[in-house]
VEXDREN-2710 file (C-alpha; in Angstrom, 1 decimal):
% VEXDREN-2710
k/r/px/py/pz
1/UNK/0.0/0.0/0.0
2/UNK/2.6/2.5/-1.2
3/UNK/0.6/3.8/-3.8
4/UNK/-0.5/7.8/-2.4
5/UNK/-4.0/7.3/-4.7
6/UNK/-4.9/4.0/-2.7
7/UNK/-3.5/5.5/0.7
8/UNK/-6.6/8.4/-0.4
9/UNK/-8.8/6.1/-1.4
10/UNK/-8.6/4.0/1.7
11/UNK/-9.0/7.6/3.4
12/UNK/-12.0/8.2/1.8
13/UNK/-13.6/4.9/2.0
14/UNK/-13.3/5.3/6.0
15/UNK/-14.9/8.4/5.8
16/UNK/-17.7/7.4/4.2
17/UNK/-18.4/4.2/6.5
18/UNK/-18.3/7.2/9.6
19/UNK/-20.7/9.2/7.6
20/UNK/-23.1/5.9/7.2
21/UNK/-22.6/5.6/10.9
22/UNK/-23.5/9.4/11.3
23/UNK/-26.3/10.0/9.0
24/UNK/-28.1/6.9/11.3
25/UNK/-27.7/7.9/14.2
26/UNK/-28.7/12.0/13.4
27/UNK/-32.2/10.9/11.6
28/UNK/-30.7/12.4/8.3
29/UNK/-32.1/9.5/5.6
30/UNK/-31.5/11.4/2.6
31/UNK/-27.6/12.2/3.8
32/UNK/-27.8/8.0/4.4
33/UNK/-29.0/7.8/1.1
34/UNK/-26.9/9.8/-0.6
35/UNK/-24.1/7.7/0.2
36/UNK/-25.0/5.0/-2.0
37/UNK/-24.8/4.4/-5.8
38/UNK/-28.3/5.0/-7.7
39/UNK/-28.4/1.2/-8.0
40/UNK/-26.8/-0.1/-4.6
41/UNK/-28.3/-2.9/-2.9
42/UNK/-28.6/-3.2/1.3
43/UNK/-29.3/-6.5/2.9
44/UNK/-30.1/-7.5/6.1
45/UNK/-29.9/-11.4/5.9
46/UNK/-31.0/-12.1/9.7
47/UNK/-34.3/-9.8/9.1
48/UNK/-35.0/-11.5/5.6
49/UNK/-34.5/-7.7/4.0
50/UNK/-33.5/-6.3/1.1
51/UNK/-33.8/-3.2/-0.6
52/UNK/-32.7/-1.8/-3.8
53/UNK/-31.8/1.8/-5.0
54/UNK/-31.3/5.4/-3.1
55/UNK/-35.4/5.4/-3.1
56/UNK/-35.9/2.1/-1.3
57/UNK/-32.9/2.3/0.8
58/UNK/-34.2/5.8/2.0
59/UNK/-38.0/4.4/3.0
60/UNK/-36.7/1.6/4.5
61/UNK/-34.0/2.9/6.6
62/UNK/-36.4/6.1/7.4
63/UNK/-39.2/3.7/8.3
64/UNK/-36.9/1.4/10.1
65/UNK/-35.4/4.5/11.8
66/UNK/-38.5/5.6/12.8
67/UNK/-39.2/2.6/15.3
68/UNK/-36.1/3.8/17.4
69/UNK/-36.5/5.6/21.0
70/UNK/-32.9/6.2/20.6
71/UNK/-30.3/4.1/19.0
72/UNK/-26.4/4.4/18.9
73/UNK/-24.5/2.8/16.0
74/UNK/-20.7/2.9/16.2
75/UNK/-18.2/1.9/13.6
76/UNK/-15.0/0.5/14.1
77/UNK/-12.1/0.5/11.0
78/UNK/-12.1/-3.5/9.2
79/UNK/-10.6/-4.2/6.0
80/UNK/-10.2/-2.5/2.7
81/UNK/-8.9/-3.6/-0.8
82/UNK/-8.9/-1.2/-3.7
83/UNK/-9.1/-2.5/-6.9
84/UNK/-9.0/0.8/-9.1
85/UNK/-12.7/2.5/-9.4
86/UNK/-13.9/-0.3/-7.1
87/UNK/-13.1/-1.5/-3.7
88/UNK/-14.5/-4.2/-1.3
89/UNK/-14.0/-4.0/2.6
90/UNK/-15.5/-4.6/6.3
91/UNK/-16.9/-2.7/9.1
92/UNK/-17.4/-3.9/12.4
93/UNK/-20.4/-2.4/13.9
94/UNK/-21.7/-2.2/17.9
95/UNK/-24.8/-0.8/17.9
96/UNK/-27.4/-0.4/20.8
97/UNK/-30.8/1.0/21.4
98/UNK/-34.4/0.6/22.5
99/UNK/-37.6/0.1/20.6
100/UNK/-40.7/2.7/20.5
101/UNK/-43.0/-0.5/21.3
102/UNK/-40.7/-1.3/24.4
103/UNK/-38.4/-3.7/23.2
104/UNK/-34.2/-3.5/23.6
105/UNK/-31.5/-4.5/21.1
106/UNK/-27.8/-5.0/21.3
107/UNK/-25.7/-6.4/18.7
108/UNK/-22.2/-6.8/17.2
109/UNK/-22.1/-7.1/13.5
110/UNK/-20.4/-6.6/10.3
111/UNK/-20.8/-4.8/7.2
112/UNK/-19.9/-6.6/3.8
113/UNK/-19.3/-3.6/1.4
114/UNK/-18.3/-2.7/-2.1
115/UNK/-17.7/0.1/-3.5
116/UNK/-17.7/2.2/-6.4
117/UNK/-15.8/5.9/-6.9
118/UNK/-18.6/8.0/-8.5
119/UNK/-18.0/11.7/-9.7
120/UNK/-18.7/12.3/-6.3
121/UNK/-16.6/10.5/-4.6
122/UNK/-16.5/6.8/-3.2
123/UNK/-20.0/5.4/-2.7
124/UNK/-21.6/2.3/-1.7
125/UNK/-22.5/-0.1/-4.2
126/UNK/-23.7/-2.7/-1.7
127/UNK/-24.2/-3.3/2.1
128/UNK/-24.6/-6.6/3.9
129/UNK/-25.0/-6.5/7.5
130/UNK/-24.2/-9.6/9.1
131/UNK/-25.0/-10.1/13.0
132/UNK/-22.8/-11.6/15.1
133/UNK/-24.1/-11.1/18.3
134/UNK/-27.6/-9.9/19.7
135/UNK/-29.0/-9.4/22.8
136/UNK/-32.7/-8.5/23.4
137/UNK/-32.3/-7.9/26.8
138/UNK/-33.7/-4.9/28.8
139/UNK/-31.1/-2.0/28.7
140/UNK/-30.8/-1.1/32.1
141/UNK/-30.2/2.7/31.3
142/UNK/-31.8/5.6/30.2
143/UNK/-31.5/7.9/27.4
144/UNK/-31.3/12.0/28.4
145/UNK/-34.9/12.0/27.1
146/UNK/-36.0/10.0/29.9
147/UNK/-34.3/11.6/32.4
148/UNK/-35.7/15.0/31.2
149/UNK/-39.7/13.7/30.8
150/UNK/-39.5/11.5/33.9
151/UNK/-36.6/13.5/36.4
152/UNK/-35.4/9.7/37.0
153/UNK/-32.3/8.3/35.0
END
């Protein structure tokens, strides 16, 4: 990995997996959606989903989004191999939050990516997140929100 363009593409790649992660966790689904190709694919294999194109990914990610109370997605730096204008790579992913309806959710997974440099930069052609971990247990915590509504934390 001497090469300065694959060192920048690397960069750029990262970036763009943190501004996934970001985009989620603000609410912003068009931002989320913008980081994918016209024609990406996302997949959630354990929830029997798929969705295809900035469109779908938007609804479903908005609608799935919209079931939250509060969620926190981090990602932490995997793998990336640059093949000229494409690239494939990993994420890991923790993630934690509670349900609307009641329910809790904590998992460790990983995102199976390629990629695709656009005119605008490195985007996501596909996303497959696989879970390796999950918890459904009751998060003993709080989120500020309860804390300022309730004056309990």
């Amino acid at each position: 990995m001497t090469d300065l363009q694959t060192i920048a593409d690397r960069v750029e790649i990262e970036a763009l997996r943190a501004e996934y992660s970001d985009a989620g966790m603000m609410g912003d689904v068009d931002r989320l959606a913008s980081l994918f190709t016209r024609d990406a694919v996302m997949r959630w294999p354990h929830a029997a989903l798929e969705v295809t194109g900035r469109d779908q990914i938007r609804a479903s990610v908005g609608k799935l989004r919209g079931l939250w109370e509060f969620f926190v997605q981090t990602t932490h730096p995997g793998m990336i191999q640059v093949d000229g204008d494409t690239a494939v790579g990993r994420a890991y992913i923790a993630e934690f939050g509670r349900m609307r309806a009641g329910g809790s959710h904590l998992n460790y997974a990983i995102y199976h990516d390629r990629y695709e440099r656009t005119p605008d930069g490195w985007k996501f052609a596909e996303r497959v997140y696989e879970v390796r971990y999950m918890d459904t247990t009751p998060l003993p915590g709080s989120s500020p929100n309860d804390v300022a509504v309730t004056g309990q934390g």
